[in-house]
N, C-alpha and C positions, 0 to 999 in steps of 0.2 A: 805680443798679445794685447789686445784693444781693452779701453776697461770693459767693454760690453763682453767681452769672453770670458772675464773674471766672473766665477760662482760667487752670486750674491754674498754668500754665509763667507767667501773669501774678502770682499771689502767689510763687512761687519768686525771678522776676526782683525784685517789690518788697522780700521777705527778704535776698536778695544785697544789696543796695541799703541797706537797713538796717545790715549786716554792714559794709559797706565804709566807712558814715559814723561809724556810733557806735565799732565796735570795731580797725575800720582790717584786717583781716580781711586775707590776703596768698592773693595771687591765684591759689594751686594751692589754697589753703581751701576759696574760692568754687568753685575749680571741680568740688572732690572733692563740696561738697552742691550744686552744679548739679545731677551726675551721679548722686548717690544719689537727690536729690527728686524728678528726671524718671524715673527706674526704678521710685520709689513711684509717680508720675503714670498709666506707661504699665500698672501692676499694677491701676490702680483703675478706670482709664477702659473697659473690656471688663465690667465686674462692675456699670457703671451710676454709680459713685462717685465724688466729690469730694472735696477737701481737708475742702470746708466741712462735708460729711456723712457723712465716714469715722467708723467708730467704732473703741472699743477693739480689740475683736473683730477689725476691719478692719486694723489695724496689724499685731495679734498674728499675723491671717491668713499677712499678707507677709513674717511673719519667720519664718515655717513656710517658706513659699515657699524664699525664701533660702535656708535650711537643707537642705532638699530639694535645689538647684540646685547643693550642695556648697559654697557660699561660706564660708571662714574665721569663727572666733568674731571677729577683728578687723574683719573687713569686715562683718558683722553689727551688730558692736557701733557702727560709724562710721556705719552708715548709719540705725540707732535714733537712734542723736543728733541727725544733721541732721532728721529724723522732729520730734522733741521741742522741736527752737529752733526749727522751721516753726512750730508750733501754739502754743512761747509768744508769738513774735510777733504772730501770726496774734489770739491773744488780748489783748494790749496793744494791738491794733490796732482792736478790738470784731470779729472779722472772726466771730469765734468765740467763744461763752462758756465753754467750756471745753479743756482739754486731753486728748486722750483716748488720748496717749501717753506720760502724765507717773507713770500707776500702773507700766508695763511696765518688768520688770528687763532689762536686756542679758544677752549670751553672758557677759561679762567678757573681756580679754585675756588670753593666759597670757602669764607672764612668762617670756619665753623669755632664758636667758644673751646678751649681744652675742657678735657675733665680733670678736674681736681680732687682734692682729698680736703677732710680739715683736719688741724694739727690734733687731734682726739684719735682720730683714726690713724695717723702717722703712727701716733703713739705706739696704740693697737699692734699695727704692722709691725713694729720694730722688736716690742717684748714679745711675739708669736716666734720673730725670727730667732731670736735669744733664746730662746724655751725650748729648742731641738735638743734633745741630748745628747746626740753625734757629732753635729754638724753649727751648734748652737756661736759659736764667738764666731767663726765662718760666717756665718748667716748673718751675725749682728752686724759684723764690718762691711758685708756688702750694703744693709741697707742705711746704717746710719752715714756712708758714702756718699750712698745714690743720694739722698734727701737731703744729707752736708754741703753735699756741690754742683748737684743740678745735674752731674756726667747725663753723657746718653751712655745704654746702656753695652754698646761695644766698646766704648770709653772704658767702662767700672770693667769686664769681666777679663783688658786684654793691660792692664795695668802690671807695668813689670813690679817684682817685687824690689827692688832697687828703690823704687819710689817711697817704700815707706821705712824705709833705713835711718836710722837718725832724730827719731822724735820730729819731726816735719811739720810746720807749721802750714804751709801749705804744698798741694802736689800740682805737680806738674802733668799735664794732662795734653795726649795726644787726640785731635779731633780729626773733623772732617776734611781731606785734601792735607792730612799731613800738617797742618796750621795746630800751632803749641799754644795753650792758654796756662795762668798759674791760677787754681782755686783753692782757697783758702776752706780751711779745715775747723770745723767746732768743736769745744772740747770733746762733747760725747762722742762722735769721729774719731776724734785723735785716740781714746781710751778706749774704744776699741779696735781701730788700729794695731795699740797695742796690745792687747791679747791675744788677737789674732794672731800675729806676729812672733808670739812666743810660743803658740803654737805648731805654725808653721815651720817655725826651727826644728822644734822636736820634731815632726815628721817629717822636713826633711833628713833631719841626722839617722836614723830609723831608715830609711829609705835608702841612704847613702853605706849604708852596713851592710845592705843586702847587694851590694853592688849596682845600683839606680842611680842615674845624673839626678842632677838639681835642675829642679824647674827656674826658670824666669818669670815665672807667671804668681804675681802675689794672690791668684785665686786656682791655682792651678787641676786639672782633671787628667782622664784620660783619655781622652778625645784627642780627635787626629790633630786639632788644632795647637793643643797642649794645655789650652786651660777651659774655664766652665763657659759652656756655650752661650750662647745670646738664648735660644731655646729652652736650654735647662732653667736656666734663671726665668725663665718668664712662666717657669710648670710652677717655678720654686715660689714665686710672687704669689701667685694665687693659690696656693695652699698654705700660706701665713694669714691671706684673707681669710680663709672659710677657718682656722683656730681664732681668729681676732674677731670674728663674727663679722667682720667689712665684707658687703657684697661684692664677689669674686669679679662677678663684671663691668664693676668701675675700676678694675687694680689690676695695670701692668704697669712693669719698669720706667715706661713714660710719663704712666700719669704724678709718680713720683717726683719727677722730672718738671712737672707742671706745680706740683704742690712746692716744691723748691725755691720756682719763681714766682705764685702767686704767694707766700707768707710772707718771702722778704718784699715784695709790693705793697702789700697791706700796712707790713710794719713800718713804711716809710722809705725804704731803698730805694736809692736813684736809677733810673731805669738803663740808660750807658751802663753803671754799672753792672748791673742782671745781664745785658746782652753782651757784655766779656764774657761773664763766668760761664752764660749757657753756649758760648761758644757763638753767639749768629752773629752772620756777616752781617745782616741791615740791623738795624735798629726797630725797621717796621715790624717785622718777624716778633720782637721782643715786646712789641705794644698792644698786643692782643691779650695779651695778660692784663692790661688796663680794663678794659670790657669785664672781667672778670670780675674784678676786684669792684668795678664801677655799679654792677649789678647787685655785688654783695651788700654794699653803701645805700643804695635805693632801698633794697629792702629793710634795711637796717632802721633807714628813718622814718619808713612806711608805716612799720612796726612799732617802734617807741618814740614818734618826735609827739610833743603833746598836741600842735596845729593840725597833724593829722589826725590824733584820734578824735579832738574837736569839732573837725570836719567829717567823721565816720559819723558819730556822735548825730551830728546834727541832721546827718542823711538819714541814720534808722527813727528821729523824734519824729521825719516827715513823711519817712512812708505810716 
């Protein structure tokens, strides 16, 4: 069999497949170039076309398409990619002797500032999450976590319990592509941590009476996954907003994420540093949070430096 007799959606699934062995590839990866490579699949197959017999042209066509379709320069740009590691594959594999989406530039992303929080509203978030009466030391340990260490948030919800055994000064955290980081833990983290924790014992013990395993999962559910979803937590976040009175649509588990790295920036933290603990490969990823902080500082002196109000001063004596 030729590759051109292989169904498309059959070199996508042996690419995945690739993806998950050599690069350990984490399973919303796979499924965001599932879903891009079958949107190239179903653009080609009406036009007569193939993986094996697209050309440049052919690529460059469907990123017209897109474009047209109104899709994002970042969703453009993600789905050129997964486009580009099909066909190097495809080419290490002889499937193909060439690449013929290795010449095409992407849209680029623009770098858009994060949204952030400030430590008022962290506050906020934190004691709304405390204040459940069910669910309340649960709730507080996810987020004095999240905002403790930066985690992303499949990071925080897929955390064995094992992790927090032993009073911990810091945890050991599995990230993107399987790459392990250590993040250090503050005391309010740590003490709840602990409560957590001692709750989690009792229900598991309680659990374990009824004849029910013990989870692994130091946040654990009943979802097929076995513990609280990425989903669940992001219904959970914004309904800590709307009791903390923080508008619901600055606040997901990311922007916490962002508020992590802009206060240690502000408060002097070396920037190497923040780009360990959040996990990024480049350093540039982590320098965006300077803009941030940079904007804060402009308006900071804009507002109280006495040379400017001097100068404001001076502009309203002349109109």
């Amino acid at each position: 069999m030729t590759p051109a007799d292989r169904p498309m959606m059959h070199w996508v699934q042996a690419f995945l497949e690739a993806q998950a062995a050599e690069l350990d590839a984490a399973t919303n990866t796979q499924l965001a170039y599932a879903n891009d490579l079958k949107d190239f699949a179903g653009w080609l197959t009406p036009l007569g076309k193939h993986f094996a017999t697209a050309t440049q042209d052919d690529v460059e066509g469907y990123l017209i398409e897109c474009d047209t379709q109104g899709l994002s320069a970042s969703t453009r740009a993600r789905r050129l990619s997964a486009i580009k590691q099909l066909y190097r594959f495809a080419f290490e594999e002889s499937w193909r002797a060439d690449n013929p989406a290795i010449q095409i530039k992407g849209p680029g992303k623009k770098k858009s500032l994060p949204k952030t929080l400030s430590i008022e509203e962290v506050d906020a978030l934190i004691s709304a999450a405390a204040a459940h009466k069910k669910e309340g030391k649960r709730n507080a340990c996810l987020m004095q976590l999240l905002y403790a260490t930066g985690m992303r948030v499949t990071e925080l919800v897929t955390l064995p319990v094992t992790s927090a055994r032993g009073d911990p000064a810091m945890l050991l955290v599995r990230g993107k592509g399987g790459k392990e980081r250590m993040v250090p833990l503050s005391p309010p983290a740590k003490a709840a941590m602990a409560e957590w924790l001692v709750a989690w014992d009792k229900a598991d013990d309680a659990a374990r009476a009824l004849g029910k395993p013990s989870s692994k999962f130091l946040f654990p559910s009943r979802s097929k996954a076995g513990h609280l979803t990425r989903h669940r937590f992001f219904g959970m976040i914004k309904e800590f907003a709307v009791t903390a009175g923080v508008s619901p649509d600055k606040v997901t588990p990311h922007t916490l994420r962002h508020a992590f790295a802009t206060h240690l920036l502000a408060g002097g933290a070396d920037l190497r540093a923040i780009q360990t603990m959040l996990g990024h490969a480049d350093v540039a990823t982590t320098e965006i949070y300077t803009h941030v902080v940079d904007e804060r500082l402009t308006a900071l002196v804009m507002e109280h430096h006495p040379l400017s109000k001097a100068k404001t001063t001076k502009d309203d004596d002349a109109s």
